[in-house]
C-alpha positions, 0 to 999 in steps of 0.5 A: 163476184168475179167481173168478166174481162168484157165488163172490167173493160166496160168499166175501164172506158167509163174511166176513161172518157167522160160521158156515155156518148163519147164512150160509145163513139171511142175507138175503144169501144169499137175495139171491145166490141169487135173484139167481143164479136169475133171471140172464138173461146180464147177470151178478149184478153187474149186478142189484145195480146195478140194484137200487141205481140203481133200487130196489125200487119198480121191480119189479127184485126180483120176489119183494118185489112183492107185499104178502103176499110182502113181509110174508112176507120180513119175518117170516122176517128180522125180526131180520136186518132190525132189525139192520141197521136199527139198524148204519145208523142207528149209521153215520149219527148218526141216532136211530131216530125221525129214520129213521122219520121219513124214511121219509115214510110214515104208521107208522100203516100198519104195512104200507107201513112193513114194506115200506119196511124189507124194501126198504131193507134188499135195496137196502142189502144189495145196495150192500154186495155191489156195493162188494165186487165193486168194479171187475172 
């Protein structure tokens, strides 16, 4: 029986996370399930291409828009949000003031910064789904 790519990735966050309650609350999750809403015939895989090819700047990702709803995400995953900050720079070899640092933006504007995690943590988590769909 062939799983759909919902399923597959329902799956995948059951590998992932550790119990059903922190499945649920992960930034994962809201990703599927904003993904699952918005699905218009192109099919899950799809969008999480087109969030990595395009980023979050493009607007692909319509409820991280907006500052106040951008700020809003942030509150809510802050912590899941500086976890995979910090996994990613362990990957990398990066000190936390090198990835600063590329993010070319004034951390004097607390705002912009906050933005620029909210989306490189969607598209990083995004790359991750995509990878485990691979090739269907």
């Amino acid at each position: 029986m062939l799983m759909t790519q919902k399923t597959k990735l329902q799956n995948y966050l059951k590998e992932i996370l550790p119990n059903e309650w922190e499945q649920r609350k992960s930034i994962e999750a809201w990703l599927l399930r904003y993904l699952s809403t918005w699905d218009i015939g192109n099919g899950i895989k799809m969008q999480l291409q087109h969030i990595v090819e395009q980023g979050c700047s493009s607007g692909c990702v319509g409820e991280v828009i907006y500052y106040h709803d951008v700020l809003a995400f942030y509150r809510k995953f802050e912590t899941q949000i500086w976890e995979t900050v910090f996994s990613f720079i362990e990957s990398t070899g990066e000190t936390l003031g090198q990835f600063i640092d590329s993010t070319r933006l004034s951390v004097a504007d607390e705002t912009h910064f906050k933005n620029f995690l909210v989306w490189f943590v969607i598209e990083t988590k995004a790359q991750a789904m995509l990878d485990y769909l691979g090739e269907d």
